[in-house]
Structures are given as structure tokens and as C-alpha cells.
N, C-alpha and C positions, 0 to 999 in steps of 0.2 A: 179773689186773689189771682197773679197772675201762673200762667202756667207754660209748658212746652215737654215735649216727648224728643231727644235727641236720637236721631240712630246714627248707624255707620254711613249711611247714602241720604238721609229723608228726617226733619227736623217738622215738627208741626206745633205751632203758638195756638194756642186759644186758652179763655180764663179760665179757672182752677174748678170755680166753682157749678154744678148741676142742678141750679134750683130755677125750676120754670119758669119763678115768679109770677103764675096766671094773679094774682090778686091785684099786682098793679100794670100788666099789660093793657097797650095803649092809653096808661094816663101821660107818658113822658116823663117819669122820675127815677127812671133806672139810674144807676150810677154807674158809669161808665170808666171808675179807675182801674177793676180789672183789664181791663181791654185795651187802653191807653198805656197801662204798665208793661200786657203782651206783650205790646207792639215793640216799646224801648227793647224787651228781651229778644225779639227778633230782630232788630238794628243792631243790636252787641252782635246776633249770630253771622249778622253778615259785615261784620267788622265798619258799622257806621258808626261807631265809637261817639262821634262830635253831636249825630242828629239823635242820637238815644240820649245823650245824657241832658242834651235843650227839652226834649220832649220829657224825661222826668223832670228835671226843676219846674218846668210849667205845670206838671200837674199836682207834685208835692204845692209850688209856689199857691196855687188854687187851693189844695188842700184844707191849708194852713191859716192862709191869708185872705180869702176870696170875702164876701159878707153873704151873709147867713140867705140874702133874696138871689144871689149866684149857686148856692150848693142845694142839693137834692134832701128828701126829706130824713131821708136813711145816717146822713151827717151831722143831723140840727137845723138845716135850712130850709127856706121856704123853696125855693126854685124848680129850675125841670131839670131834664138831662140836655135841653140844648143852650140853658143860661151855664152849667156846668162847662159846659162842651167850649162855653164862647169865651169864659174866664181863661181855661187854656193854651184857647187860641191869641189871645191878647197877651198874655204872657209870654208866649212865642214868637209874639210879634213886637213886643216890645220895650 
């Protein structure tokens, strides 16, 4: 999930979640919506309003709609984290 700590001077984005994950480190199947969602919350915090909300629809858009050899194995799909990564980026680009 995504995450952020506001203060009065100092804002820090990173995902929600604490888990190692050593069991599939280095295979490339992480799933990278945490961090992709961050990111949109820290575009909102610097008032990028236009580029957070392109960068969520692409990655809900993936989410959603992507086929199962694009998404990670954690969603049902067969893929990595950079066939994930690239459905995003094609959504954003097109």
C-alpha cells in the first residue's frame, strides 16, 4: 500500500508495507503498485495534480486491464515486475 509521513517542514513517500519479501528477491516479480501509487501521493503533495492523476489511471488502467503475461504472480499473472512496469508505461504513453 501506498504510504507518507506529513510534517510541518519535511514530507517522506514510501510504500506502506515492511515485508522483506527474501523469498522472491531477485526473481523480478515484485509488484511495484505500492510505489507507483507513492509516487502519485507525492505529485498531489507538490501540487502536480495533472502528472499524479495520468500516473494513477495507468497504473489502475494495468491493473485492471493489463493480460495476465503483463501482471506479476501476486495478481494472477504470469509476468515480472518489468512486463508490469512496461504496461504502465504504455498507458502513459498512450
Amino acid at each position: 500500500m501506498p504510504g507518507c509521513n506529513v510534517g510541518e517542514n519535511v514530507a517522506v513517500f514510501e510504500q506502506g508495507a515492511r515485508h522483506v519479501a527474501a523469498d522472491i528477491a531477485g526473481k523480478g516479480i515484485a509488484n511495484p503498485t505500492a510505489a507507483l501509487l507513492t509516487t502519485c501521493m507525492m505529485l498531489r503533495h507538490l501540487n502536480l495534480f495533472s502528472q499524479a492523476d495520468r500516473l494513477h489511471d495507468a497504473v489502475i488502467g494495468a491493473l485492471e486491464g493489463a493480460p495476465a503475461e503483463a501482471k506479476t504472480p501476486d495478481l494472477g499473472g504470469k509476468g515480472t515486475t518489468a512486463t508490469f512496469l512496461k504496461e504502465v508505461k504504455a498507458r502513459l504513453h498512450g
